[in-house]
DSSP file (Angstrom, degrees, kcal/mol; ACC not computed):
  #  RESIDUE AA STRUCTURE BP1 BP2  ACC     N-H-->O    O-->H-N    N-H-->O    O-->H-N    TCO  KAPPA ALPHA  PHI   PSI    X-CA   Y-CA   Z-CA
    1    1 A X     >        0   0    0      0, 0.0     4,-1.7     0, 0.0     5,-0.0   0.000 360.0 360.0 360.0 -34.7  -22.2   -1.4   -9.5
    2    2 A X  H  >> +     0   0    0      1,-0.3     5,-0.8     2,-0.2     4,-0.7   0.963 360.0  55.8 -66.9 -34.9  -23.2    1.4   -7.0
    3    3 A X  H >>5S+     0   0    0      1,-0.3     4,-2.1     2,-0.2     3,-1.2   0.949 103.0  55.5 -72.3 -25.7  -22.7   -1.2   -4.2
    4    4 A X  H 3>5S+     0   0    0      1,-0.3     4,-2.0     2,-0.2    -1,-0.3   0.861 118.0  32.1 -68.2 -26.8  -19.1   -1.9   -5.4
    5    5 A X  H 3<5S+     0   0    0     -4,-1.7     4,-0.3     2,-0.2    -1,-0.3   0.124 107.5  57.5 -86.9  16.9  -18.1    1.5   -5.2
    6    6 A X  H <X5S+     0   0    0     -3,-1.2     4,-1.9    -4,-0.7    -2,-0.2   0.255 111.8  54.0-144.7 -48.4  -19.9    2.7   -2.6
    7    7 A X  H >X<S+     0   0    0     -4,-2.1     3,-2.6    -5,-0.8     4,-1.6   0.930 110.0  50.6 -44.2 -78.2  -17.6   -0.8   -0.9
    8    8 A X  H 3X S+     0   0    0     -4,-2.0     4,-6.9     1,-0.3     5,-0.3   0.912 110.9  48.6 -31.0 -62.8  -14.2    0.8   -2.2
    9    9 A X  H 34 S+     0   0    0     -4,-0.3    -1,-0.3     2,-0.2    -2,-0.2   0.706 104.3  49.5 -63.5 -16.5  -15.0    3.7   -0.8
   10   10 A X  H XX S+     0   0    0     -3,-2.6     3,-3.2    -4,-1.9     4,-0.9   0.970 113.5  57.4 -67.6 -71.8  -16.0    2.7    2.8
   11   11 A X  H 3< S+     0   0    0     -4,-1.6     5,-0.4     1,-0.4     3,-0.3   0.712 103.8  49.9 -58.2 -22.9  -12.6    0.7    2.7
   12   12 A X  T 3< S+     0   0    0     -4,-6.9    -1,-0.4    -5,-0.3    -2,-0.2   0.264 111.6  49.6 -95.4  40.6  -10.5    3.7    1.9
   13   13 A X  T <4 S+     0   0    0     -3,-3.2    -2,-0.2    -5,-0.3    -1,-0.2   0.424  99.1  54.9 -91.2  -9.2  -11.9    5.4    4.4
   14   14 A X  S  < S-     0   0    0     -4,-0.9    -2,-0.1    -3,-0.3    -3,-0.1   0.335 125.4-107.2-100.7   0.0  -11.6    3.1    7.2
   15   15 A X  S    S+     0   0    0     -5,-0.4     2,-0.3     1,-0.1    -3,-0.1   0.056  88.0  84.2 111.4 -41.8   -7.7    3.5    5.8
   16   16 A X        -     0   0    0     -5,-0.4     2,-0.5    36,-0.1    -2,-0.2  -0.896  63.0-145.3-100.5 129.4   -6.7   -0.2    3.8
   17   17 A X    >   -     0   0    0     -2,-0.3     3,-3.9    -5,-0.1    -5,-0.1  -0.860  28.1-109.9 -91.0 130.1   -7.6   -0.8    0.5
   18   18 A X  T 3  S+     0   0    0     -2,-0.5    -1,-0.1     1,-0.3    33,-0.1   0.788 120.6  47.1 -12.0 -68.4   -8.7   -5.0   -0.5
   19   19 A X  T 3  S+     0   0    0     31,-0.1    26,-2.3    25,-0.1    27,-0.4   0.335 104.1  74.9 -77.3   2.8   -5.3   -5.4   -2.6
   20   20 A X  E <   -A   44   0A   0     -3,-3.9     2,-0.3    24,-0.2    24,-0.2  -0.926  49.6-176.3-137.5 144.6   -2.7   -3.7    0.2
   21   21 A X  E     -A   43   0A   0     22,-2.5    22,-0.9    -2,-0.3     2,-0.1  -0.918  38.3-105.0-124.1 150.8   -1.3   -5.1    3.6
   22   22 A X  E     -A   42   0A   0     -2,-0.3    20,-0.3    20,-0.2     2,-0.2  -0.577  35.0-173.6 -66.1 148.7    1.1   -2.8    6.1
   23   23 A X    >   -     0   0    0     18,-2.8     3,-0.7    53,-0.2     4,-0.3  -0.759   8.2-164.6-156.0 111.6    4.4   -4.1    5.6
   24   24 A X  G >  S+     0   0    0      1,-0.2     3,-1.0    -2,-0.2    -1,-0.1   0.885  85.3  61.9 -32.6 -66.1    6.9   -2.1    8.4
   25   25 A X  G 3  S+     0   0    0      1,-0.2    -1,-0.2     2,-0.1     3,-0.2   0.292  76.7  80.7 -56.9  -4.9    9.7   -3.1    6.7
   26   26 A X  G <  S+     0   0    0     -3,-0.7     4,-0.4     1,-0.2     3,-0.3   0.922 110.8  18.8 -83.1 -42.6    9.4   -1.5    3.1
   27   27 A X  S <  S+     0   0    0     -3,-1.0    -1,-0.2    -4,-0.3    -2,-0.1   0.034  86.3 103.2-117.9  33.3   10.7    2.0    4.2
   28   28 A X  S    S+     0   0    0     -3,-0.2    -1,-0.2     1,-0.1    -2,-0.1   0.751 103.8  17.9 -89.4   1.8   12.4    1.5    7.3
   29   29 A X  S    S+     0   0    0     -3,-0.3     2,-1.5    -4,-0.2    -2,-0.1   0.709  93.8 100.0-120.5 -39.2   15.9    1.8    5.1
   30   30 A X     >  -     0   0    0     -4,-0.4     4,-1.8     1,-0.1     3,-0.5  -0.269  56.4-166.0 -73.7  74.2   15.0    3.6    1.7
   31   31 A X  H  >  +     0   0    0     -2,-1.5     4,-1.5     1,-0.2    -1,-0.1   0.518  69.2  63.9 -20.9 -42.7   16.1    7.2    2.5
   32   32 A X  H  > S+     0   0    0      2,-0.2     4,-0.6     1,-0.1     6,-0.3   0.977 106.5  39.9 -74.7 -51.1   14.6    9.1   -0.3
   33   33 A X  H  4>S+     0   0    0     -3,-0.5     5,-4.5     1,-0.2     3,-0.4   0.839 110.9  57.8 -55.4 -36.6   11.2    8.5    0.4
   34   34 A X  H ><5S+     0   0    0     -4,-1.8     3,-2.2     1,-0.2    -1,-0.2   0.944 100.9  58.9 -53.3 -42.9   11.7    8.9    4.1
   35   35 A X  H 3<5S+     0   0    0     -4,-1.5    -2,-0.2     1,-0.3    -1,-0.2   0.522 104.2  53.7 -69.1  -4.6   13.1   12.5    3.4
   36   36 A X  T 3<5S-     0   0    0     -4,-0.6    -1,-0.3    -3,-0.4    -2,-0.1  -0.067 125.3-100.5-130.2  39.4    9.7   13.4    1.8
   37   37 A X  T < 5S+     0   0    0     -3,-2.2     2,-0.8     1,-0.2    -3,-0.2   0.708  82.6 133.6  62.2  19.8    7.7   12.3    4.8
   38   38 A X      < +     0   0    0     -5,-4.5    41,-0.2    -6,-0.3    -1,-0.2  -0.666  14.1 140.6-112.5 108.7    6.7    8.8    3.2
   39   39 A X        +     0   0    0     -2,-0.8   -12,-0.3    39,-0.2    40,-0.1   0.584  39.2  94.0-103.3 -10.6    7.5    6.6    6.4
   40   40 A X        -     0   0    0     38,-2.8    38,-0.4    39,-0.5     2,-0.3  -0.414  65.7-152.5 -74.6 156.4    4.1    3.9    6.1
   41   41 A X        -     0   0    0     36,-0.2   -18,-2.8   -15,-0.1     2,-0.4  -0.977  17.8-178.1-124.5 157.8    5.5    0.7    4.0
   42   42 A X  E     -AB  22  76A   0     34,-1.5    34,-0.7    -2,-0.3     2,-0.4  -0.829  20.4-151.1-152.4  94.1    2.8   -0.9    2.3
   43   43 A X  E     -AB  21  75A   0    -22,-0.9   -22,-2.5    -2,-0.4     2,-0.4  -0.608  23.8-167.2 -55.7 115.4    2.7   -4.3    0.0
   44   44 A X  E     -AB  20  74A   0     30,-1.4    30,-3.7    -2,-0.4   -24,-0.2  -0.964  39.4-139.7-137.4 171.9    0.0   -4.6   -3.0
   45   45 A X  S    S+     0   0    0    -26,-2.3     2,-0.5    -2,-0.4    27,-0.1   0.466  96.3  22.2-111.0 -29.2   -1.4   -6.9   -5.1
   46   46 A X  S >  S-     0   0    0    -27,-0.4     3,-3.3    28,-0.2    -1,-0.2  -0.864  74.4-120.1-161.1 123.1   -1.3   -4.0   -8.1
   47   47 A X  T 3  S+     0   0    0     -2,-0.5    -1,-0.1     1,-0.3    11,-0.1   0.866 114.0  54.1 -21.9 -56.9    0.6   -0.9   -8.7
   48   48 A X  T 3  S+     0   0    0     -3,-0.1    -1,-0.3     2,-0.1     2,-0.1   0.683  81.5  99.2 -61.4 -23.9   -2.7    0.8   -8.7
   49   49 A X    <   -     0   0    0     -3,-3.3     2,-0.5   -30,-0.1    -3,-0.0  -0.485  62.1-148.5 -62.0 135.0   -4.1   -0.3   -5.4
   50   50 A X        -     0   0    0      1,-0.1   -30,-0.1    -2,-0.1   -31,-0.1  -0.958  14.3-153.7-124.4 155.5   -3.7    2.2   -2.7
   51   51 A X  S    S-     0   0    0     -2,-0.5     2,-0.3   -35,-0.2    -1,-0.1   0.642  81.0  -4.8 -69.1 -38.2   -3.3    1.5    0.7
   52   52 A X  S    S-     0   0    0      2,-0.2     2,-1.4   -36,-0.1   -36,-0.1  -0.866  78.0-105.0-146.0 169.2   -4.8    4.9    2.4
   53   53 A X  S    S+     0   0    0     -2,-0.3     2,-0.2   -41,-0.1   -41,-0.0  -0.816  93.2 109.0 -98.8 106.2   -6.0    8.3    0.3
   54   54 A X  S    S-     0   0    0     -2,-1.4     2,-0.4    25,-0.0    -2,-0.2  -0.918  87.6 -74.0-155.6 169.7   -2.8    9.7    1.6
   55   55 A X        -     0   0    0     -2,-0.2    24,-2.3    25,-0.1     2,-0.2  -0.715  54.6-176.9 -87.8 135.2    0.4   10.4   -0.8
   56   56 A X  E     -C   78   0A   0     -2,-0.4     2,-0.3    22,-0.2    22,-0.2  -0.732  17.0-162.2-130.0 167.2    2.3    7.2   -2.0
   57   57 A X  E     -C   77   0A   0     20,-0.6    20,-1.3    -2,-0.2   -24,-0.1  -0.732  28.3-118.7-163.4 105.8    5.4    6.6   -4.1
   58   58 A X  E     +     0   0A   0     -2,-0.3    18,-0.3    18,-0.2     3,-0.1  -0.044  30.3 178.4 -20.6  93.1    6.2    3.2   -5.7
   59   59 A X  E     -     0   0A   0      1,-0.2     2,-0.2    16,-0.2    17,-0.2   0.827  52.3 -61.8 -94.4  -3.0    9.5    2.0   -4.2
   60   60 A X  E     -C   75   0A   0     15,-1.1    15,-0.7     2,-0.0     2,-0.2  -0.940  47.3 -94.6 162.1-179.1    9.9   -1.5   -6.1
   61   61 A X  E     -C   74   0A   0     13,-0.2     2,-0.3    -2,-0.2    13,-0.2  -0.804  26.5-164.5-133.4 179.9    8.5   -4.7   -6.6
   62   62 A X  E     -C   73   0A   0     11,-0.7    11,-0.5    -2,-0.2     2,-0.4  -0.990  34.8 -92.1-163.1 146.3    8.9   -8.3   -5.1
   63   63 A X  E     -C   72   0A   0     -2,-0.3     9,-0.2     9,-0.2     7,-0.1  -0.535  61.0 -96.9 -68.2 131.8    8.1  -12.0   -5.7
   64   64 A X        -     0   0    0      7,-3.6     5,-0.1    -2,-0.4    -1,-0.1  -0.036  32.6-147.8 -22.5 125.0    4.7  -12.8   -3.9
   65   65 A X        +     0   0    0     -3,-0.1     2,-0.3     2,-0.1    -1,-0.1   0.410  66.1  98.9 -90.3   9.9    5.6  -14.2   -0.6
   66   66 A X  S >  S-     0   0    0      3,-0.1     3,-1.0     1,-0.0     2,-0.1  -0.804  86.0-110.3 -91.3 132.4    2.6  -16.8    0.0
   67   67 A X  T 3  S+     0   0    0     -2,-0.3     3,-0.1     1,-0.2    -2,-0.1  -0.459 108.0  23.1 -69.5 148.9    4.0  -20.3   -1.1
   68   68 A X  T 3  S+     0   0    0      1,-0.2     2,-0.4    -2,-0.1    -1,-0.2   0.481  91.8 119.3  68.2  16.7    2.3  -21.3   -4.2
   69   69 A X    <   -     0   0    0     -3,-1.0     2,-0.2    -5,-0.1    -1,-0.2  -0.970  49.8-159.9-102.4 114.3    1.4  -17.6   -5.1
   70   70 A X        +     0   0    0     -2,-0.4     2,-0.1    -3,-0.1    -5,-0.1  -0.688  47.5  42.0-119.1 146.6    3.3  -16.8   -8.8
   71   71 A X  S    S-     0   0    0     -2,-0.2    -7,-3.6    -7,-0.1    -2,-0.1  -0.408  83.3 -48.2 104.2 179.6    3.8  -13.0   -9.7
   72   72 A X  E     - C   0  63A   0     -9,-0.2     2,-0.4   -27,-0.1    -9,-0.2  -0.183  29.3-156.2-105.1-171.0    4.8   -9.9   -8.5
   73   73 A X  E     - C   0  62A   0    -11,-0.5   -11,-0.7    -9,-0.1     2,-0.5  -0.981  20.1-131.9-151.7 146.9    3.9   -7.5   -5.4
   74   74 A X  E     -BC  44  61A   0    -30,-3.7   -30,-1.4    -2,-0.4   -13,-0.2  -0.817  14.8-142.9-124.7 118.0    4.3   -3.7   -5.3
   75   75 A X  E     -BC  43  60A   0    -15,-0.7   -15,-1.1    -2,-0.5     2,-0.2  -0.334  18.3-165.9 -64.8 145.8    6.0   -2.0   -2.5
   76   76 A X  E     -B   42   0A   0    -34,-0.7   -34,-1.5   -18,-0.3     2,-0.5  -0.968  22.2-165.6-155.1 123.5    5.0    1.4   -1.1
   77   77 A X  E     + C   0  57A   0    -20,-1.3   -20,-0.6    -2,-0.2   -36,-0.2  -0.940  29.2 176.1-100.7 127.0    6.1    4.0    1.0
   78   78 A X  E     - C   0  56A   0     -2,-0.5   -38,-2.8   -38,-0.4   -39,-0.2  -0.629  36.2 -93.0-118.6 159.9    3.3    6.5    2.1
   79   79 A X        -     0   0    0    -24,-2.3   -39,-0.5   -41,-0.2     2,-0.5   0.168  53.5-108.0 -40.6-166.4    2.4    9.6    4.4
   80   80 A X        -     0   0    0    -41,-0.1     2,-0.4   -43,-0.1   -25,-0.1  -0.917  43.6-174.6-111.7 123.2    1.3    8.4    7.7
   81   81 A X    >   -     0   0    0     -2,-0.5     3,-0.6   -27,-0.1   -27,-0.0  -0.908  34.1 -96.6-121.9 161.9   -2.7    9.1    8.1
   82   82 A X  T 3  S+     0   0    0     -2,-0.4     2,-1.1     1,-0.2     0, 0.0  -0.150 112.1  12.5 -44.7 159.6   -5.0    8.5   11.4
   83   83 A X  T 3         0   0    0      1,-0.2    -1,-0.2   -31,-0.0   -70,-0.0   0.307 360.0 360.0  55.0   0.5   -6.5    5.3   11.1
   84   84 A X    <         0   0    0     -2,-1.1    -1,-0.2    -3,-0.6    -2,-0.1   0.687 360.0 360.0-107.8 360.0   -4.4    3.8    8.0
């Protein structure tokens, strides 16, 4: 158990959490979140997964884009950090 958390935590510190990819595209239009400095766009696997420890704010969801992948995806716009 220690080693799984003691994992998580190395990976948000190096900046990506397992369950989140960058995705450019999430906030490059969506206006409100830009206006509160969340400019990062971020795709995850689960509403709870975060991308960075930086502040994030749920814009939406999407079908999985991997062919043969069923379910949903949750978009995220974040601060900007170093390294995430």
């Amino acid at each position: 158990m220690k080693f799984a958390q003691a994992f998580v935590i190395a990976s948000m510190s190096l900046g990506v959490m397992a369950g989140c990819r960058h995705a450019p595209e999430v906030c490059k239009s969506d206006v409100g979140p830009i206006s509160r400095g969340l400019t990062n766009g971020w795709v995850c696997d689960l509403p709870e997964d975060l991308p960075c420890q930086t502040t994030c704010e749920i814009t939406g969801e999407r079908q999985r884009s991997e062919p043969g992948t069923v379910g949903m995806e949750t978009m995220k716009c974040c601060k900007p950090q170093p390294g995430c």
